[in-house]
C-alpha positions as CSV (number, residue, x, y, z in Angstrom):
1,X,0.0,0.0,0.0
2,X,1.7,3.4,-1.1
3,X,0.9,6.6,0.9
4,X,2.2,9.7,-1.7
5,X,1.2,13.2,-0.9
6,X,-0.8,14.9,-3.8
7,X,1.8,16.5,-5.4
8,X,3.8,13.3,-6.4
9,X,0.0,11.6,-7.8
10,X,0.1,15.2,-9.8
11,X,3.5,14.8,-10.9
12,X,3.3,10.9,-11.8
13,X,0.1,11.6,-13.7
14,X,1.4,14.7,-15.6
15,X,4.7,12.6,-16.6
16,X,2.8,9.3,-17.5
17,X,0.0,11.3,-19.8
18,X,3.2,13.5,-21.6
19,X,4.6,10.1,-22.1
20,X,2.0,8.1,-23.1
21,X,0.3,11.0,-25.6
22,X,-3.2,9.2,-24.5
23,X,-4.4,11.2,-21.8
24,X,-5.4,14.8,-22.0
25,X,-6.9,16.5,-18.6
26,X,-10.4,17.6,-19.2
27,X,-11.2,19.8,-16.3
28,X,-14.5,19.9,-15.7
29,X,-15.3,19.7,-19.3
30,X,-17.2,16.7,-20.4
31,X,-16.8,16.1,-24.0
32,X,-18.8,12.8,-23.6
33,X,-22.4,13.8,-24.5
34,X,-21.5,15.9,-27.4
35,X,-19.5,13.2,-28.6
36,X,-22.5,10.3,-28.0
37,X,-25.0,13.1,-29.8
38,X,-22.8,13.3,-32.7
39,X,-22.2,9.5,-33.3
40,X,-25.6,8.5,-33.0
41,X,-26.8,11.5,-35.5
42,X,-24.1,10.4,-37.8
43,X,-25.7,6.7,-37.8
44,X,-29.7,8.1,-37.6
45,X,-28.4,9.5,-41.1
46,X,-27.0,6.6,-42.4
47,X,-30.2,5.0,-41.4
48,X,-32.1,7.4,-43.1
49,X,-30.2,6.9,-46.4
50,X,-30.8,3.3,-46.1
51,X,-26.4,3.2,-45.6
52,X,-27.1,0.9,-42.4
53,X,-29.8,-1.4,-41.6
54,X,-32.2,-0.5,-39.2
55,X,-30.4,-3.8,-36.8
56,X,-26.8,-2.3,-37.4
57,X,-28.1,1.0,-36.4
58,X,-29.3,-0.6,-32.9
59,X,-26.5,-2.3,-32.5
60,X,-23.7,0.9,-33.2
61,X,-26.3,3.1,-31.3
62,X,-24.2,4.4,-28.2
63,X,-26.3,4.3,-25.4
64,X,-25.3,7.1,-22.8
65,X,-26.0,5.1,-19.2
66,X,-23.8,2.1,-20.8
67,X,-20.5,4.3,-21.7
68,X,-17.5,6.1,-20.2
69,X,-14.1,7.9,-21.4
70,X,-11.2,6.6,-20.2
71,X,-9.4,8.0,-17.6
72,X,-6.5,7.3,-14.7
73,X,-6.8,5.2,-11.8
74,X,-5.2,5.8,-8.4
């Protein structure tokens, strides 16, 4: 079991994410319901123009209670 003070989880995390390139820090932004809205216009249209089946759409639908972004664990 580690005990670290704040400032060393702030600097581990700020070196792993320059590192890494995969983590940004959001703030209190939350991109994720934008993003959902966008995908699942993007496949409504599809649907529309007959693109997708009415079962693909249902099944590439992102449902907002069943999804998450990714993020660090301490």
């Amino acid at each position: 079991m580690g005990i670290c003070k704040v400032e060393d989880y702030r600097k581990k995390s700020k070196e792993y994410m320059e590192k890494t390139q995969a983590y940004q820090c959001l703030g209190t932004n939350d991109p994720l319901p934008e993003l959902i809205q966008r995908t699942n216009k993007y496949l409504l249209d599809l649907r529309l123009t007959k693109w997708i089946t009415q079962k693909q759409y249902e099944l590439l639908s992102i449902k907002p209670n069943e999804v998450e972004l990714a993020h660090l664990y301490y």
